[in-house]
C-alpha positions in Angstrom: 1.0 33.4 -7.6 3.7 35.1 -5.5 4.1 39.2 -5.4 7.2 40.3 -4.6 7.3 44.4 -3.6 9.8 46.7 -2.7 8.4 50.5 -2.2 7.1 51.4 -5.8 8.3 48.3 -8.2 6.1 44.9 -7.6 7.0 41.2 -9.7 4.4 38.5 -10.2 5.8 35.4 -9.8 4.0 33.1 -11.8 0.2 33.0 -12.3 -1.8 29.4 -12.3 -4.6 28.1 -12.4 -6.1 25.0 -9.9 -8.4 22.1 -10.9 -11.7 22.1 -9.2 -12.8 19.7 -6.5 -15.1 16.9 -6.9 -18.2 18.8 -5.3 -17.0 22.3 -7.1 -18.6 20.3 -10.5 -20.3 23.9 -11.9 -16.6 25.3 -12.1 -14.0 24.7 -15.0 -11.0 26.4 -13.1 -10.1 28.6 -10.3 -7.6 31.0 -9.9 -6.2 33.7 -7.6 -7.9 37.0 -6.8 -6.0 40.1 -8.0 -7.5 42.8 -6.1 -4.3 43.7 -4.5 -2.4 43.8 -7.9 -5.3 45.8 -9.6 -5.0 48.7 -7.2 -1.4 49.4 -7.8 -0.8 48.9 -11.6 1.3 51.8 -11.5 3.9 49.4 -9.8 3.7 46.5 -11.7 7.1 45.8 -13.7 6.6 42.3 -14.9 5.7 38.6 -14.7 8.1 36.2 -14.0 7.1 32.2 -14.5 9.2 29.9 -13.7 7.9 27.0 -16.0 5.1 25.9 -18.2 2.9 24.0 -16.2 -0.7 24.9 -15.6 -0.4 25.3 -12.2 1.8 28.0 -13.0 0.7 29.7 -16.5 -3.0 28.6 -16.7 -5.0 31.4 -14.8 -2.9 34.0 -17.7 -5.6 34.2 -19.9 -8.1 35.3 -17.3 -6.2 37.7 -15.3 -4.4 39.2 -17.9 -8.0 40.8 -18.9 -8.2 42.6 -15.6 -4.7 44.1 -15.7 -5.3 45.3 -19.7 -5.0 49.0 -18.4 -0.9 48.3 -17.6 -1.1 46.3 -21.5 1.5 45.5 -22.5 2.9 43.4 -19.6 6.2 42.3 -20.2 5.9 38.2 -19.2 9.6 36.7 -18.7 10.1 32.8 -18.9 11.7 30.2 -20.6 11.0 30.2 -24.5 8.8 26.5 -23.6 6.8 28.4 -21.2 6.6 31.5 -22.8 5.7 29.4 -26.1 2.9 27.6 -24.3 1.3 30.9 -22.8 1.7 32.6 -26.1 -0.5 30.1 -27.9 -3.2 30.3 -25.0 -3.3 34.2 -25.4 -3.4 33.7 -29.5 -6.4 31.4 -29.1 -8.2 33.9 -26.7 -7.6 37.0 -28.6 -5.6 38.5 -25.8 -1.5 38.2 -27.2 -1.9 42.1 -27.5 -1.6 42.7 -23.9 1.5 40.8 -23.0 5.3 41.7 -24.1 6.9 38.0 -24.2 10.4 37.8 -23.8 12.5 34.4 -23.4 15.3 34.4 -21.2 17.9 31.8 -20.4 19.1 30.6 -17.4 21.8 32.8 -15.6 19.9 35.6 -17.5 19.6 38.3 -14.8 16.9 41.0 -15.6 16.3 44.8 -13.7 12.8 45.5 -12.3 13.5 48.9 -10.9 15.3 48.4 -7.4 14.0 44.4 -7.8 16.1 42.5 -9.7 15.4 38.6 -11.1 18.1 35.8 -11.9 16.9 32.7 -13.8 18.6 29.3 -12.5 18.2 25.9 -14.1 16.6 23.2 -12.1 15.2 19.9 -13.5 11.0 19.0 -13.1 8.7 17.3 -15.2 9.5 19.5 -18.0 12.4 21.2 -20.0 13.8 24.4 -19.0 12.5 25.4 -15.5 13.7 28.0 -13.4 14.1 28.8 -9.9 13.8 32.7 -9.7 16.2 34.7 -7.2 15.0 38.2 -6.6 17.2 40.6 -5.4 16.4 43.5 -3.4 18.3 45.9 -1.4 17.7 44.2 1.7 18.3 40.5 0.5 17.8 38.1 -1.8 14.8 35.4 -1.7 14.8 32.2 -4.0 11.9 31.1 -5.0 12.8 27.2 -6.0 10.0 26.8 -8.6 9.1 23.1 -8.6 12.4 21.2 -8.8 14.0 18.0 -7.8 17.9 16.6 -8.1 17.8 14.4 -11.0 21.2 13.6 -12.1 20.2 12.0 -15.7 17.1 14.0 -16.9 15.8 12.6 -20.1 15.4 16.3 -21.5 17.9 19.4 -20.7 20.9 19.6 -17.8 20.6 18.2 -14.2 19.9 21.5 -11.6 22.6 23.9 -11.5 23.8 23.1 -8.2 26.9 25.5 -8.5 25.3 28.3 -8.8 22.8 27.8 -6.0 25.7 26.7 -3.8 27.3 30.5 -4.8 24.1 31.8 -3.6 24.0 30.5 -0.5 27.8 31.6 -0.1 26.8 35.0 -1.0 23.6 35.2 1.5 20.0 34.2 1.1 17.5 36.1 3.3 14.8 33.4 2.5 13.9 30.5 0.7 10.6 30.4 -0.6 10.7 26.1 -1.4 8.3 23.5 -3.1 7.4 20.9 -0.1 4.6 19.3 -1.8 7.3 15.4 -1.3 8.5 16.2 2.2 6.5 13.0 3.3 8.0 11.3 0.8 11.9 9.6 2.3 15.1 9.7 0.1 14.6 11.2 -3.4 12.6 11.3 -6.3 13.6 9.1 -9.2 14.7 10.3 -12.4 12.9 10.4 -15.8 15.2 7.5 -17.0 13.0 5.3 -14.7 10.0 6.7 -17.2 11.7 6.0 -20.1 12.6 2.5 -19.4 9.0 1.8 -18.7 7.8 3.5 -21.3 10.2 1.1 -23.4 9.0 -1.8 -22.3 5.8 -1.5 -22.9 5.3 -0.5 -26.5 8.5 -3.3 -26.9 5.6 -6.2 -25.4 2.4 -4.5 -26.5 0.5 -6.5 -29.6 -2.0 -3.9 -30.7 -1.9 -0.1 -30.4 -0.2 1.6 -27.7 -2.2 5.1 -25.7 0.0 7.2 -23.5 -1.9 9.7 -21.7 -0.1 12.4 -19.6 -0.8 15.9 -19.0 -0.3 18.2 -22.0 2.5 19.9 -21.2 4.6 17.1 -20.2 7.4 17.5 -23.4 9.2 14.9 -22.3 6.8 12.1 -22.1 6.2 12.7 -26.2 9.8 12.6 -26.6 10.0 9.4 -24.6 7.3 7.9 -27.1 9.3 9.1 -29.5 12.4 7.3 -28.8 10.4 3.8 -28.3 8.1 4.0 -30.9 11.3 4.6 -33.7 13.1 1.9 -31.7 10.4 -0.9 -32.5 9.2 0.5 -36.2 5.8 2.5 -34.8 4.8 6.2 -35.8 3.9 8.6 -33.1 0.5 10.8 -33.3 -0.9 13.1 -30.3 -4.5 14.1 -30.0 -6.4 16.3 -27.4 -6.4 20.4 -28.4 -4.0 21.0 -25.7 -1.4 18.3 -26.6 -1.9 19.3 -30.1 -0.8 22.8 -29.6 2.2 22.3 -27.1 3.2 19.6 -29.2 3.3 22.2 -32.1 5.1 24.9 -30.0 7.8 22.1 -28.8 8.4 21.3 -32.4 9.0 24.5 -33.3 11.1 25.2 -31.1 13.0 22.7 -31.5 12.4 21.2 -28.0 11.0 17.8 -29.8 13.2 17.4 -33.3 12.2 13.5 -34.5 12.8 12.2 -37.4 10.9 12.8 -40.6 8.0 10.6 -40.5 8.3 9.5 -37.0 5.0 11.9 -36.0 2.5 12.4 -38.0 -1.3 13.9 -37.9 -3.7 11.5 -36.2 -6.2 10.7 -39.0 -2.8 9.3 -40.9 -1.4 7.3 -37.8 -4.8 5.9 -37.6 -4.6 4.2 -41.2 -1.7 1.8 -40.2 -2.0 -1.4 -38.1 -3.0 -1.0 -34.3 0.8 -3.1 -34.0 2.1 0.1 -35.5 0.2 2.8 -33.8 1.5 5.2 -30.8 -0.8 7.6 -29.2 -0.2 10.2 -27.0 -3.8 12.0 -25.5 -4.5 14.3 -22.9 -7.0 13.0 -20.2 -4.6 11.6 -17.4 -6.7 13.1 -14.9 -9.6 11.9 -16.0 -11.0 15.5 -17.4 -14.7 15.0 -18.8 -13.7 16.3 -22.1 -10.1 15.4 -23.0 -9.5 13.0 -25.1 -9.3 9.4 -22.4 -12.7 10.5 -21.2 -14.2 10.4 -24.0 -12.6 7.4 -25.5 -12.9 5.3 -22.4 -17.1 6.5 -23.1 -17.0 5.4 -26.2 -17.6 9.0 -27.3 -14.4 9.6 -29.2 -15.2 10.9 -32.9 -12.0 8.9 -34.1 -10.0 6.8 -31.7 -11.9 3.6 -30.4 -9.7 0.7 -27.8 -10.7 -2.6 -28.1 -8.8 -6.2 -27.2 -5.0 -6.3 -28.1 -4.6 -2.4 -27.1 -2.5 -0.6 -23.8 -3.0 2.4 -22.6 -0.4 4.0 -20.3 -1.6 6.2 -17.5 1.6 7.8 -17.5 0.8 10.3 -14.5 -0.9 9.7 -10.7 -4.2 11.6 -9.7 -3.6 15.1 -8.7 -5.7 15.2 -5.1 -8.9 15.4 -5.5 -9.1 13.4 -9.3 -8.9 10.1 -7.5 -12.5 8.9 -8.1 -12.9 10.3 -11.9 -9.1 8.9 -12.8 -10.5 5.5 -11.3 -13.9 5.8 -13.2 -11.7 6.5 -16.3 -9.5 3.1 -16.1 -12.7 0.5 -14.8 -14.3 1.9 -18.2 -11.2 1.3 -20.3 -10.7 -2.4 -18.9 -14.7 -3.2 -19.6 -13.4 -2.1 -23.5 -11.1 -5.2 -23.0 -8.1 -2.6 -22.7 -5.1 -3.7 -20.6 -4.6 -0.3 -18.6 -1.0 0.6 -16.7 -1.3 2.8 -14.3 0.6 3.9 -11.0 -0.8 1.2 -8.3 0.2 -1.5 -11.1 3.6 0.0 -11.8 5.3 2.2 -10.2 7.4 3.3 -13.3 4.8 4.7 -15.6 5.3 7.9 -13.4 7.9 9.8 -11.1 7.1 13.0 -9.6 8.6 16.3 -11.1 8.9 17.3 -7.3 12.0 16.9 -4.7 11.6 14.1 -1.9 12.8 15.0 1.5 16.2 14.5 1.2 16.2 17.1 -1.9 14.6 19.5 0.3 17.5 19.3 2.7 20.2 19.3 -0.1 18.7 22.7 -1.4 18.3 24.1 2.6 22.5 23.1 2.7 23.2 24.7 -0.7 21.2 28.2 0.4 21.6 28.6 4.0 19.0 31.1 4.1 18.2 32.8 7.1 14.5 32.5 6.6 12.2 29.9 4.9 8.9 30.2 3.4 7.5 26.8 2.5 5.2 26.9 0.0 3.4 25.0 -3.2 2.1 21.9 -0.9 -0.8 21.6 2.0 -0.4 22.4 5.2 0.9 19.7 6.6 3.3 19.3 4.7 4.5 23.3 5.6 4.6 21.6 9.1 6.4 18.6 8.0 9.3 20.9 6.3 9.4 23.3 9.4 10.6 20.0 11.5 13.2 19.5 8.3 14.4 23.2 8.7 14.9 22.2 12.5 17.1 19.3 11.3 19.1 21.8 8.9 19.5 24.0 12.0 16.5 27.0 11.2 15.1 27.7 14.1 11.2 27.1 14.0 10.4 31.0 14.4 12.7 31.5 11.1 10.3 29.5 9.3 6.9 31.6 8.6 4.0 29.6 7.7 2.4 31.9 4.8 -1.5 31.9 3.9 -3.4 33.1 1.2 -3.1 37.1 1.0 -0.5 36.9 3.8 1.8 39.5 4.5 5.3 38.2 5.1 7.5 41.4 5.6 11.3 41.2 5.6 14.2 43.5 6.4 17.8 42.8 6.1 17.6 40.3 9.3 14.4 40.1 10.8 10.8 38.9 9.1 7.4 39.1 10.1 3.7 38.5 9.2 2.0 42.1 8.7 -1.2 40.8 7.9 -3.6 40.1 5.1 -4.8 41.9 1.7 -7.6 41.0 -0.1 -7.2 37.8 -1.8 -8.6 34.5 -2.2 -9.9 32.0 -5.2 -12.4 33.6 -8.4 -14.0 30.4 -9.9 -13.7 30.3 -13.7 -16.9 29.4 -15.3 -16.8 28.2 -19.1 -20.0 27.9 -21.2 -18.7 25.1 -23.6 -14.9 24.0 -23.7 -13.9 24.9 -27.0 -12.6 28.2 -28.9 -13.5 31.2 -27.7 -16.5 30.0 -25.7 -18.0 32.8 -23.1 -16.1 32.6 -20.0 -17.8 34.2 -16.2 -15.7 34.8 -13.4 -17.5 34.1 -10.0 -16.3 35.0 -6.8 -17.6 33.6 -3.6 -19.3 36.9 -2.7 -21.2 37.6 -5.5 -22.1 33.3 -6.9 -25.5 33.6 -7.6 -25.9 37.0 -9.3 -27.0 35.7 -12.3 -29.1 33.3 -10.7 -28.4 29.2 -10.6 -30.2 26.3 -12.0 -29.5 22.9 -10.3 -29.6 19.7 -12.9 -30.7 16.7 -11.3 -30.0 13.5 -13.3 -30.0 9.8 -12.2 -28.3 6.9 -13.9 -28.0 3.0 -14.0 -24.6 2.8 -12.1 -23.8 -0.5 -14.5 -25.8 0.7 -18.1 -25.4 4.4 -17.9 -29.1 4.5 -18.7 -30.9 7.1 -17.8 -33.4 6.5 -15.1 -35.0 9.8 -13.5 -34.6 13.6 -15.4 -33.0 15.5 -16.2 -35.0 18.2 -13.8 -33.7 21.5 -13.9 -34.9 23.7 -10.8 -33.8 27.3 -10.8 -33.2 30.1 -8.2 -33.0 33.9 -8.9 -33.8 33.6 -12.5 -36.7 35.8 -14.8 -40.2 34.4 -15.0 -40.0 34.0 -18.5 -36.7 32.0 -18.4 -38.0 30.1 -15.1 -40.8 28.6 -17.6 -40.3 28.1 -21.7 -36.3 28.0 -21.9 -35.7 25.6 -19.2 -38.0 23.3 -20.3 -36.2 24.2 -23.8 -33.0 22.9 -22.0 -34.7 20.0 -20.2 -35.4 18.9 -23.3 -32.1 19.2 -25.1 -30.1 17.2 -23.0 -32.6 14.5 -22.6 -32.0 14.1 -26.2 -28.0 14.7 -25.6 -28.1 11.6 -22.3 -30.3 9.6 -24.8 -27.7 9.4 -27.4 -25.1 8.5 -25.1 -23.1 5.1 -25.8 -24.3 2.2 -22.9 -21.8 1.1 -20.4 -20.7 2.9 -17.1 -21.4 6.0 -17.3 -18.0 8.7 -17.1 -19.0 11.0 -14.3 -17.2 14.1 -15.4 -18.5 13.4 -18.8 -22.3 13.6 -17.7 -21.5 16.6 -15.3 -19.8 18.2 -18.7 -22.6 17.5 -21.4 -25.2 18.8 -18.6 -23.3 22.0 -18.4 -23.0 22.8 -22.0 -26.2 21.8 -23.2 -28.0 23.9 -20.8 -25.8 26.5 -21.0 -25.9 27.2 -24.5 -29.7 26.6 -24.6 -30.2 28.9 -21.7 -28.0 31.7 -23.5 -30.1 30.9 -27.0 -33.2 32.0 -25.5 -32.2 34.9 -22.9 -28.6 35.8 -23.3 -28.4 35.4 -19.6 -25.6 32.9 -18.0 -27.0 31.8 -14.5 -24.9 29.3 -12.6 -25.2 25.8 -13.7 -24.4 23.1 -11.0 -25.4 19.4 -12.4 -26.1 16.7 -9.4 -25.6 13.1 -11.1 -26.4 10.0 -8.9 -25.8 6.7 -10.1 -27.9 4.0 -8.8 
């Protein structure tokens, strides 16, 4: 998330959400503190998203709660993202407090004295935008996540004129994606996806799985276009995929042929040689859909001998060690499993390589860059690229989060810090409307904390020691008869279990929930739940 201010009229610029790390396993989410936004409501015009990822819509439906007293915010995007964030607010109960209004590219839109024009660039998904804001001192571009790709498989290559009139006209600063400047040359296109994508459900004998992330549209219509090519029907399952594959279809963004997708239960009925899947679980999240089929814990979709299953993303940093849990459980099912360190072409990045990083500096020429959406190094890595471009290293400011970067008509400048940081997100149960907590780092262990300790057979999954639950800051009365309720209860729950390896996130997941809701059942409280799983 990105404000942009200008004396009384302030823009959001986008508003995501972040997957945990591997030792953060008592968090579902985290997402950016809005302090600083809270305390001057009065100024806030709009949010502006540039496209429909998580990592750019998914922290809506928990900040959007803490703004209500502006409701309703008017939220301007694509009609993809906005159709994705609208059914994330419907399911929470929260669509009253936002205004959605789609806009196209070119589509220029007054904020007060702030101004913000929509230009088409190509990612990972249809209809993303780069966002220039113009203020009366300059204009800054924010480049969204983007890359050059000259034959995308879904929408128009990146509007290179108009960002080439931009730059003509004057760009104070360029506020760019880096998260590829390690990577030489540039990304490859979709096509390379599709090709792959081709080839495998051409040679597979038994039923096809594609698992991507659920907002990746184009991956579906890829399966799509294979699957009607070699006589197979198309189903998607996971509760996220399921609902952006309903908002794609209506509008109009997927448009296949009667017949060619069909609900999962029907799709299920035909011959594995006539079956594509396409899940949610490409990360290796405990409960979407691979998870829980690569446990054997799927209520409807089992893999066996025969069957592929396309990884069709890489591990988002941090993932590594689940994703990898995820495909040695899949092959022990006798699965053939394609994934990125086999092929190279079951994924390309939706972000630009270095030499797409230099063709937007030429196209700008801004006087002043901001590099953002990647890690540190990689800010430092694109500072030496703006060298190359000729931008001097002091015209590139390295931001931080709650970093003031000031800028007049031709100087810029940090001005310190406002309060800002992560809130962790804190779901009891993963479905519906489950209760949701928001934790900030000041304030964790308010409602106390109970630590589940479980230890597993590494090989069987069987359970060998606990579960013990040991709790800190709770009441006495919860400290004795309802965690021992709870101890119980997932005993039971890890008991049931299927054998084999056991998923990791999966345990971590059931512990959570099972002692959550028990916990809740007795005392209505909601301490901190952190599970510790070894596997021995």
């Amino acid at each position: 998330m990105t404000v942009a201010e200008f004396e009384r009229d302030l823009v959001l610029l986008d508003c995501g959400g972040k997957f945990p790390e591997e030792e953060q396993r008592g968090i579902d989410l985290i997402i950016p503190d809005v302090r600083y936004v809270r305390e001057r409501l009065g100024s806030l015009r709009a949010i502006v998203i540039t496209h429909g990822h998580e990592d750019h819509i998914g922290g809506l439906p928990y900040i959007l709660p803490q703004l209500k007293e502006r409701a309703p915010i008017p939220i301007y995007g694509s009609p993809l993202a906005l159709g994705f964030i609208e059914g994330k607010l419907t399911e929470q109960r929260l669509d009253k407090l936002v205004e959605l209004r789609p806009v196209q590219p070119g589509e220029r839109v007054q904020f007060g004295r702030l101004a913000a024009e929509f230009i088409h660039v190509t990612h990972s998904i249809p209809d993303t935008n780069a966002v220039a804001i113009h203020s009366p001192v300059g204009t800054i571009v924010d480049t969204a996540d983007f890359k050059f790709d000259p034959t995308p498989v879904m929408g128009a290559p990146t509007d290179e004129r108009r960002l080439r009139r931009l730059g003509e006209d004057g760009v104070l600063a360029l506020f760019s994606d880096t998260v590829r400047v390690e990577t030489a040359g540039s990304t490859p296109s979709e096509r390379v996806v599709l090709e792959t994508m081709d080839a495998v459900i051409r040679e597979a004998k038994g039923q096809v799985i594609v698992t991507t992330f659920a907002s990746n549209i184009s991956r579906i219509h890829m399966a799509l276009l294979a699957a009607r090519k070699y006589g197979r029907k198309v189903a998607v399952a996971g509760r996220s995929m399921e609902q952006n594959a309903r908002v794609a279809l209506g509008l109009g963004y997927l448009d296949p042929p009667e017949g060619l997708l069909l609900p999962l239960d029907e799709v299920l009925k035909l011959p594995k040689q006539k079956r594509v899947l396409v899940i949610t679980g490409s990360q290796g999240e405990a409960a979407a859909a691979l998870s829980r089929i690569a446990a054997a814990e799927h209520p409807k979709i089992r893999v066996g001998a025969g069957d592929v299953v396309l990884v069709s993303a890489t591990p988002v940093p941090g993932n590594e060690e689940t994703v990898t849990r995820t495909i040695d459980n899949l092959f022990r099912r006798g699965t053939r499993v394609i994934y990125s360190a086999l092929d190279r072409g079951v994924h390309v990045s939706g972000h630009a390589g270095r030499d797409e990083l230099r063709r937007m500096l030429d196209l700008l020429r801004p006087k002043f860059t901001v590099p953002i959406h990647g890690e540190f190094r990689h800010m430092v890595l694109y500072r030496e690229l703006c060298a190359e471009a000729g931008i001097p290293a002091e015209r590139v400011l390295l931001p931080e989060i709650g970093g003031v970067l000031e800028f007049t008509a031709d100087k810029a400048a940090h001005r310190g810090r406002v309060p800002a940081g992560s809130i962790l997100v804190d779901r009891l149960g993963d479905r519906g409307n489950g209760h949701v907590t928001l934790r900030d780092r000041e304030h964790l262990a308010d409602d106390g904390v109970v630590v589940v300790t479980i230890v597993v057979d590494r090989e069987s999954g069987k359970l060998i020691a606990g579960p013990d639950l040991v709790a800190k800051g709770l009441r006495p009365d919860l400290a004795n008869g309802a965690l021992r309720e709870a101890e119980q209860d997932l005993r039971r729950t890890l008991e049931r279990r299927s054998k084999g390896e056991p998923q990791y996130g999966y345990l971590v997941q059931r512990a959570k929930e099972v002692v959550g809701k028990a916990l809740y059942r007795r005392s209505k409280s909601r301490p901190m739940i952190l599970p510790v799983v070894t596997e021995l």
